[in-house]
GUSETI-694735 format. One line per 4 residues: number of its first residue (from 1); for each residue x, y, z of N, C-alpha, C, O. Coordinates in nm, 2 decimals. Layout:
// residues N
NUM) X Y Z X Y Z X Y Z X Y Z ~ ...
// end
This chain:
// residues 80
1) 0.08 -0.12 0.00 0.00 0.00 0.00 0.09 0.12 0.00 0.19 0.13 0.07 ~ 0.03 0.24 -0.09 0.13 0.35 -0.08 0.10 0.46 0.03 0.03 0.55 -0.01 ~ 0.12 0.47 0.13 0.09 0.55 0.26 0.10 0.70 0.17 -0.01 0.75 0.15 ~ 0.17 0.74 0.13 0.18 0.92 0.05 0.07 0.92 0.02 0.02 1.03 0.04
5) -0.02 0.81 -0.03 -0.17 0.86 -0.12 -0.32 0.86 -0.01 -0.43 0.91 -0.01 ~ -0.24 0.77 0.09 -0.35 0.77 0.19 -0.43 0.91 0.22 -0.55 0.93 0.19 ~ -0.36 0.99 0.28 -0.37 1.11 0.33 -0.45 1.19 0.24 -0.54 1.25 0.29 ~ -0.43 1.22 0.06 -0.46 1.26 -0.02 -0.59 1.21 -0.03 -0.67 1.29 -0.08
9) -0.64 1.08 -0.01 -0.76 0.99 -0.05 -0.81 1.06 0.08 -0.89 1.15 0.05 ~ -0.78 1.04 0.19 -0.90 1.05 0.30 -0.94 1.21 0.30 -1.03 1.25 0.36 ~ -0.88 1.29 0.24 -0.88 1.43 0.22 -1.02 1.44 0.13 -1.12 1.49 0.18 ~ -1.02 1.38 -0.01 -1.12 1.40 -0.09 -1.23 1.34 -0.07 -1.34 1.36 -0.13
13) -1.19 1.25 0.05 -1.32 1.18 0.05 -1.44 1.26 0.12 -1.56 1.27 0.10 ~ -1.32 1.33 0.23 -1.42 1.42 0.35 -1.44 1.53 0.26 -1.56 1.58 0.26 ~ -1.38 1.58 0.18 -1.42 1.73 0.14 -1.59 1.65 0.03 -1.70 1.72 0.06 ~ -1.60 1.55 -0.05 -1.67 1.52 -0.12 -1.80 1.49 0.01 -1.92 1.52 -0.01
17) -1.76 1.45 0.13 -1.86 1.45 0.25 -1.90 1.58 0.23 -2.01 1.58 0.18 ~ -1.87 1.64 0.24 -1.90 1.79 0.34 -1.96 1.87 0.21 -1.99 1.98 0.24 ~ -1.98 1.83 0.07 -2.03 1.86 -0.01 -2.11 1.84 -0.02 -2.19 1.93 -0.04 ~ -2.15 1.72 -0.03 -2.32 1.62 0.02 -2.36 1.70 0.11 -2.43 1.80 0.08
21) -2.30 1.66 0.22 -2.41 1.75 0.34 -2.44 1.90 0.31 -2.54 1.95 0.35 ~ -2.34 1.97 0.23 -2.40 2.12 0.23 -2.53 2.12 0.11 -2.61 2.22 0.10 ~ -2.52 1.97 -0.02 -2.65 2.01 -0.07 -2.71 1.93 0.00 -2.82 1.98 -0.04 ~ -2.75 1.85 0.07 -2.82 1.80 0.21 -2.93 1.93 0.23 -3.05 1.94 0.19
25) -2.84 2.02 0.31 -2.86 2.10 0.43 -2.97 2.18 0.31 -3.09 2.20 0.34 ~ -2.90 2.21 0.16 -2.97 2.33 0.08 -3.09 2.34 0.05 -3.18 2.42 0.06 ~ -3.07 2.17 -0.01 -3.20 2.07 -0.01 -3.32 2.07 0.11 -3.43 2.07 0.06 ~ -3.31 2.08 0.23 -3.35 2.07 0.36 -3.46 2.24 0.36 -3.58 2.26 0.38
29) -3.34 2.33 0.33 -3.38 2.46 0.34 -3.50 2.45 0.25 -3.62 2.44 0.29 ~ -3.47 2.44 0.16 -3.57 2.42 0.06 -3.69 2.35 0.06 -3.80 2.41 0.04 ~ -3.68 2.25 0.08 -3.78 2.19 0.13 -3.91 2.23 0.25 -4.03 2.23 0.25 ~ -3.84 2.26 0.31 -3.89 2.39 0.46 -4.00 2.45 0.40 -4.12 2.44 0.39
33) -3.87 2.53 0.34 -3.97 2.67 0.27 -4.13 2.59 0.19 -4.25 2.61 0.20 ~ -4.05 2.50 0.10 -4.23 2.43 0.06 -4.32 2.42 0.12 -4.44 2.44 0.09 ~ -4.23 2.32 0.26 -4.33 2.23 0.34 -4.46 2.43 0.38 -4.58 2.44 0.35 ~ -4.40 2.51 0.42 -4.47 2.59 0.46 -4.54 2.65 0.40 -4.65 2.67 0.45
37) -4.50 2.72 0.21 -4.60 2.73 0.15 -4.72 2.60 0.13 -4.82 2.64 0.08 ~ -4.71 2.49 0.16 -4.78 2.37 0.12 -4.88 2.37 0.25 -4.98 2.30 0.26 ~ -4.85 2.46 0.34 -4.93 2.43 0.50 -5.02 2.56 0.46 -5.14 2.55 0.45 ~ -4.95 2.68 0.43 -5.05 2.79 0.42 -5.16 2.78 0.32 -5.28 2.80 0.33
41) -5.08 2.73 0.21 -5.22 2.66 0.07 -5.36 2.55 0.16 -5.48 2.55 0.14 ~ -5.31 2.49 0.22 -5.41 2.41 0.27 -5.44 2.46 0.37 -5.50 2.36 0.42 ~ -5.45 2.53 0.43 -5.53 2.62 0.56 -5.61 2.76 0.44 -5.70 2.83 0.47 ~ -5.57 2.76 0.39 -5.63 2.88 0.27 -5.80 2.80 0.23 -5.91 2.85 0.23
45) -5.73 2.64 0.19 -5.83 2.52 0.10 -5.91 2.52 0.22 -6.02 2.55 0.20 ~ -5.88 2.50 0.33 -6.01 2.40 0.47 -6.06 2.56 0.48 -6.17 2.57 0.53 ~ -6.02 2.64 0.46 -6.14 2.80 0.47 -6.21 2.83 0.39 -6.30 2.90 0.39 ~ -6.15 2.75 0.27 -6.23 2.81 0.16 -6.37 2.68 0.15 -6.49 2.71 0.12
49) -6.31 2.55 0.17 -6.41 2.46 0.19 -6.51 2.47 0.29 -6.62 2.43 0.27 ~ -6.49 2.52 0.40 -6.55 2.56 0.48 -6.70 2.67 0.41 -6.82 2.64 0.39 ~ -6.64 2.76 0.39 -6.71 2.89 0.35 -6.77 2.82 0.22 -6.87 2.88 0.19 ~ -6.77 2.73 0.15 -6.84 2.67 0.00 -6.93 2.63 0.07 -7.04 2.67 0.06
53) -6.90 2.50 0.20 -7.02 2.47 0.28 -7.11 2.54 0.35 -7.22 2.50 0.39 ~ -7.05 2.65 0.37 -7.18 2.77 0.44 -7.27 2.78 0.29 -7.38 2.75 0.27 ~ -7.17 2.84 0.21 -7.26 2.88 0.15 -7.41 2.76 0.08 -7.53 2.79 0.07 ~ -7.35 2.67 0.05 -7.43 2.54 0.00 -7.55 2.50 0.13 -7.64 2.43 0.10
57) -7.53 2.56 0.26 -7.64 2.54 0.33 -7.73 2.68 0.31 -7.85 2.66 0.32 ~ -7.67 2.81 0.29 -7.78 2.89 0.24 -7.86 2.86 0.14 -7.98 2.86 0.14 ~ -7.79 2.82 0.03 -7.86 2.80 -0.12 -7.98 2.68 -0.06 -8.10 2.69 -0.10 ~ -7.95 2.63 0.00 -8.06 2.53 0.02 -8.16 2.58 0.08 -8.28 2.56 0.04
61) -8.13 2.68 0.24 -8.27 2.73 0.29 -8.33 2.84 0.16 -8.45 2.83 0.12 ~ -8.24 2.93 0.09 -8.31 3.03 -0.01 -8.37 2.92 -0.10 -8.49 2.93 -0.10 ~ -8.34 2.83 -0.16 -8.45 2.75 -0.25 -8.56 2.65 -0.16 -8.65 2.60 -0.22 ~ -8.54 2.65 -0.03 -8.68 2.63 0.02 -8.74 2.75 0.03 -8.86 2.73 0.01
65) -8.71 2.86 0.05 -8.81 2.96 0.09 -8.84 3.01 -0.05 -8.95 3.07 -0.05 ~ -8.77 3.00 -0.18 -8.82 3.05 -0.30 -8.95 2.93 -0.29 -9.06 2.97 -0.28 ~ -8.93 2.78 -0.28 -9.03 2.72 -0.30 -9.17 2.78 -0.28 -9.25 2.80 -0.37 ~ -9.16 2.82 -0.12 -9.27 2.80 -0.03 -9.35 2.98 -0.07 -9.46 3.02 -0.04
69) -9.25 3.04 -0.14 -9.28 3.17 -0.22 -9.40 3.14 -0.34 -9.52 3.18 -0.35 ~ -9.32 3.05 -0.42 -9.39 3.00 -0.51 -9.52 2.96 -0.50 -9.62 3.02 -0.54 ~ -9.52 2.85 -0.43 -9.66 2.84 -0.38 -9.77 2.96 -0.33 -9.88 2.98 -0.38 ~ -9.71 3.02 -0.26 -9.81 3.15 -0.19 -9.85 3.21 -0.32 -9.97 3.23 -0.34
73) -9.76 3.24 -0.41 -9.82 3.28 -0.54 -9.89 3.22 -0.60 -9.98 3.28 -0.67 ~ -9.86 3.02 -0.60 -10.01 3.04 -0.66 -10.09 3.00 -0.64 -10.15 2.94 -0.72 ~ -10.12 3.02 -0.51 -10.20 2.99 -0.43 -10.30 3.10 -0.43 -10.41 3.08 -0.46 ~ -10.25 3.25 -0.39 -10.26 3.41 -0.42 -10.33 3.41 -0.54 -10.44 3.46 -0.55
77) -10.27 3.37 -0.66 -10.34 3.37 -0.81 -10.43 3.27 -0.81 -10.54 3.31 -0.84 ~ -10.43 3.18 -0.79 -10.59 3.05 -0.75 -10.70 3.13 -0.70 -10.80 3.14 -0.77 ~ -10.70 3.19 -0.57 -10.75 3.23 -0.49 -10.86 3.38 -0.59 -10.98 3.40 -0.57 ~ -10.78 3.45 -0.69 -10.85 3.60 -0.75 -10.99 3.56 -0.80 -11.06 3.64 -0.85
// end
């Protein structure tokens, strides 16, 4: 074994480590930052789902009360 190259190999090996880990870490940052736009998008969605379902329980009492409208009308016009 040539001992002179030892030193030279374990050198590149750690620097080629510490290159990994710093796109690791970059990768990591990044990722972050997604995960958090990906949390505010989906707290935006459960409000907005939310508020579709209010509104889909209005539409429903206003088309019973258009119904019950309807009728009075022609009930009102029956009635002349």
């Amino acid at each position: 074994m040539y001992y002179q190259f030892l030193a030279p190999m374990l050198l590149n090996e750690y620097q080629k480590q510490q290159r990994t880990i710093a796109a690791q870490a970059a990768k990591l940052i990044e990722q972050r930052a997604e995960l958090k736009e990906q949390t505010t998008r989906i707290a935006q969605l459960e409000k907005a789902g939310v508020e579709i379902a209010e509104l889909k329980q209005q539409l429903t009492r206003m088309a019973v009360l258009l119904g019950r409208l309807e009728q009075t009308q022609t009930i009102a016009t029956a009635a002349r």
